[in-house]
C-alpha positions as semicolon CSV with decimal commas, in nm:
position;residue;x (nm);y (nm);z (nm)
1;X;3,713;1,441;-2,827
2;X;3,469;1,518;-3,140
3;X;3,243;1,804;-3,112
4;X;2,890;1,546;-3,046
5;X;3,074;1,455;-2,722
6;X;3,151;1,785;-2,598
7;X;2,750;1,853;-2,667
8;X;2,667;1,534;-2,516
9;X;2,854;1,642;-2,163
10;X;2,736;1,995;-2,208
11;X;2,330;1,869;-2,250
12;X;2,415;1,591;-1,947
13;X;2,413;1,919;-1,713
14;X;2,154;2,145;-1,845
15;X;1,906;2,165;-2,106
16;X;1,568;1,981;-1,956
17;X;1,523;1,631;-1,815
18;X;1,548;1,435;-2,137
19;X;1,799;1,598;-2,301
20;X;2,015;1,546;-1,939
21;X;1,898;1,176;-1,984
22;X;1,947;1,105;-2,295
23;X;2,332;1,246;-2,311
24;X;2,369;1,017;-2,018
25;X;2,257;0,692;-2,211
26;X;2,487;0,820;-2,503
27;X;2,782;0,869;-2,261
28;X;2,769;0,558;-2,080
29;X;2,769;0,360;-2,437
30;X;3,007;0,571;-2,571
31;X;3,238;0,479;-2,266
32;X;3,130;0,126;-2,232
33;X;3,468;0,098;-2,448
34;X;3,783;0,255;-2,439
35;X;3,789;0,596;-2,547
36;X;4,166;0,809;-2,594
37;X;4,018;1,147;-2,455
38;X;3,931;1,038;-2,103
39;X;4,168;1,294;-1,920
40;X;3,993;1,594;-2,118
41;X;3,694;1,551;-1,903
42;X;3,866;1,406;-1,621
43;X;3,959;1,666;-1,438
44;X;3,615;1,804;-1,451
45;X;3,465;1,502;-1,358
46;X;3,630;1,480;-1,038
47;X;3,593;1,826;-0,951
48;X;3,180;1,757;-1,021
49;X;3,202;1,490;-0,761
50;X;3,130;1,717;-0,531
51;X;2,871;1,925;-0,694
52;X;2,566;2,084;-0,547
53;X;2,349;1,870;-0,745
54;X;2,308;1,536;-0,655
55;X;2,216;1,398;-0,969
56;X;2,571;1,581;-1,132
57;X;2,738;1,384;-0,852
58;X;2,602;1,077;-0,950
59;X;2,637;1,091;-1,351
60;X;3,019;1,227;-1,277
61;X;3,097;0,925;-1,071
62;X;2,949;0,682;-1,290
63;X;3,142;0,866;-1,585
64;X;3,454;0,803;-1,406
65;X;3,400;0,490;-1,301
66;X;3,334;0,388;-1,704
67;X;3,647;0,607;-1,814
68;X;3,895;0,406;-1,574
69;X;3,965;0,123;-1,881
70;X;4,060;0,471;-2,054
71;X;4,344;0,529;-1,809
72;X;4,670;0,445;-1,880
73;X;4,825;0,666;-1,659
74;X;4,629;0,496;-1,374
75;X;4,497;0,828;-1,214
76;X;4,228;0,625;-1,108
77;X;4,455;0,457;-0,805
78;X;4,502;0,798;-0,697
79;X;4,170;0,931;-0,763
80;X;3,975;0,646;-0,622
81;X;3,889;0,810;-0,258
82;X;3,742;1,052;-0,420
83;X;3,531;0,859;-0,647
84;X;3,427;0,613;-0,288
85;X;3,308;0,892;-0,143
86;X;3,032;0,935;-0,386
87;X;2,888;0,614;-0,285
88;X;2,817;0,741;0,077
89;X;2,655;1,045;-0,088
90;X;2,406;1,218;0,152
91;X;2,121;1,097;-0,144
92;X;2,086;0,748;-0,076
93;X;2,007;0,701;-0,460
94;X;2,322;0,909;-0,561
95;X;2,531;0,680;-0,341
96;X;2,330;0,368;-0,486
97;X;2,401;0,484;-0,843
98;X;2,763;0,522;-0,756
99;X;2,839;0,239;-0,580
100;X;2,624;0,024;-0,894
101;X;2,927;0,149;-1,065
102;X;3,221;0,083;-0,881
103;X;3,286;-0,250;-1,012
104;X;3,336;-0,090;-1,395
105;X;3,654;0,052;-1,198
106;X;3,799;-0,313;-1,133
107;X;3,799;-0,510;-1,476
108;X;3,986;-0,192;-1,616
109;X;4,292;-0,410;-1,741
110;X;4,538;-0,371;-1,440
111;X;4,518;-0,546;-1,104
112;X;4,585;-0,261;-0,898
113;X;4,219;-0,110;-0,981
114;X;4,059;-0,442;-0,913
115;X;4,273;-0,471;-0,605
116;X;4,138;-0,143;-0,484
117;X;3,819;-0,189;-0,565
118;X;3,805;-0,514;-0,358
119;X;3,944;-0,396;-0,086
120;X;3,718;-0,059;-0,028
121;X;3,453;-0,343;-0,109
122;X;3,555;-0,581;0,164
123;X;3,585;-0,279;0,428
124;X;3,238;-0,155;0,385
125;X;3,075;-0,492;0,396
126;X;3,264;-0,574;0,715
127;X;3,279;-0,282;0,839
128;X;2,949;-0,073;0,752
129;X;2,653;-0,255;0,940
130;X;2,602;0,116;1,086
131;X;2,488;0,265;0,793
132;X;2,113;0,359;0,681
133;X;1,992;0,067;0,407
134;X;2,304;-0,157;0,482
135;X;2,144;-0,466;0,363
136;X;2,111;-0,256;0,034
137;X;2,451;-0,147;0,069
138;X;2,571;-0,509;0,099
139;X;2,401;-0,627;-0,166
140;X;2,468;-0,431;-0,412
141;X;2,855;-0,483;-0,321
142;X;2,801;-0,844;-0,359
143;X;2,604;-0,793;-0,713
144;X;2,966;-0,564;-0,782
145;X;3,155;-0,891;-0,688
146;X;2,932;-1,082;-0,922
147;X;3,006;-0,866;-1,224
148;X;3,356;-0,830;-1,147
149;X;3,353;-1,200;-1,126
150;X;3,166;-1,253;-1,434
151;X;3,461;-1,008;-1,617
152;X;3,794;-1,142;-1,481
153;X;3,644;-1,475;-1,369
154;X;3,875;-1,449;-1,069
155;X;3,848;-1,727;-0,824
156;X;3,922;-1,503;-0,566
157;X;3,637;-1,266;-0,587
158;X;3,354;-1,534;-0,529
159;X;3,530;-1,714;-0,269
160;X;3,607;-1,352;-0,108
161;X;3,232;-1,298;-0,147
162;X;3,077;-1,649;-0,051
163;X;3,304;-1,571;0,281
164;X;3,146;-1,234;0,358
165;X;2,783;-1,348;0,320
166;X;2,918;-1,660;0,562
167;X;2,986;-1,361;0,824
168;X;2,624;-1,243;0,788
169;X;2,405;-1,335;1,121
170;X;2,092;-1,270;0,948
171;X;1,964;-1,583;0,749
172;X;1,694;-1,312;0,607
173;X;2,005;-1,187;0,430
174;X;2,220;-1,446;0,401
175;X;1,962;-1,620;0,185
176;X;1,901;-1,301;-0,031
177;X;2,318;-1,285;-0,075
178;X;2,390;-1,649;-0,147
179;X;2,071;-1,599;-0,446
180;X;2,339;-1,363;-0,570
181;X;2,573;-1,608;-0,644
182;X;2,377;-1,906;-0,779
């Protein structure tokens, strides 16, 4: 890792609110494409998963989740939990922001990560209806669906989607959800 990234991680956790932002922008392009020192923040970046700050949380998780086509070691399929649990972050918007992200996870390059992603995916749709803002929750797992689709265009991500908005009772919803997919 050159010496602008190192700054660029160092100013996304202090300095003031738009030198924080704009090292975010700059480390979300940077890692829009594979990168060969992902496991040099790694570590870090799991441990900051669980930071006091919320918005550290949420910038560490979607760092991750950009970093996993930078994985050849596949930490990722172990460090995945870990990552999920950001998206049911106490701050609805960190959890929103993390969960936006999840999908970068699953068009890393090997099924496994898709496979995992889709299934924690699946789970929560089914399986979260008691969660605050689930209708937010779904949706933005269906627009995660959507992009993974668009990526792998993987036949068995829409129909996989198309049958979880068939489950939803609400035709509110399952209006909104099927616009997704159009």
């Amino acid at each position: 890792m050159d010496n602008q990234m190192k700054l660029e991680f160092e100013k996304s956790k202090s300095g003031n609110k738009d030198e924080r932002y704009e090292a975010y922008q700059y480390i979300l392009k940077v890692t829009d494409q594979k990168v060969d020192w992902a496991y040099e923040v790694w570590d870090q970046l799991l441990e900051d998963l669980t930071h006091k700050d919320n918005h550290q949380r949420s910038r560490s998780a979607q760092y991750l989740a950009n970093l996993a086509k930078s994985d050849p070691e596949l930490r990722m399929m172990k460090d995945f939990p870990k990552l999920w649990e950001v998206t049911k972050d106490e701050k609805f918007v960190t959890a929103r922001h993390s969960l936006q992200s999840i999908w970068k996870v699953g068009i890393a390059g090997k099924p496994p990560q898709k496979e995992i992603v889709m299934e924690y995916m699946v789970d929560r749709f089914q399986n979260g209806t008691e969660e605050k803002n689930f209708t937010l929750i779904r949706n933005d797992i269906l627009e995660n669906m959507k992009n993974l689709y668009s990526h792998l265009n993987d036949e068995v991500i829409k129909q996989t989607a198309l049958h979880l908005i068939d489950t939803v009772q609400d035709n509110k919803y399952r209006k909104k959800y099927t616009n997704i997919w159009k």
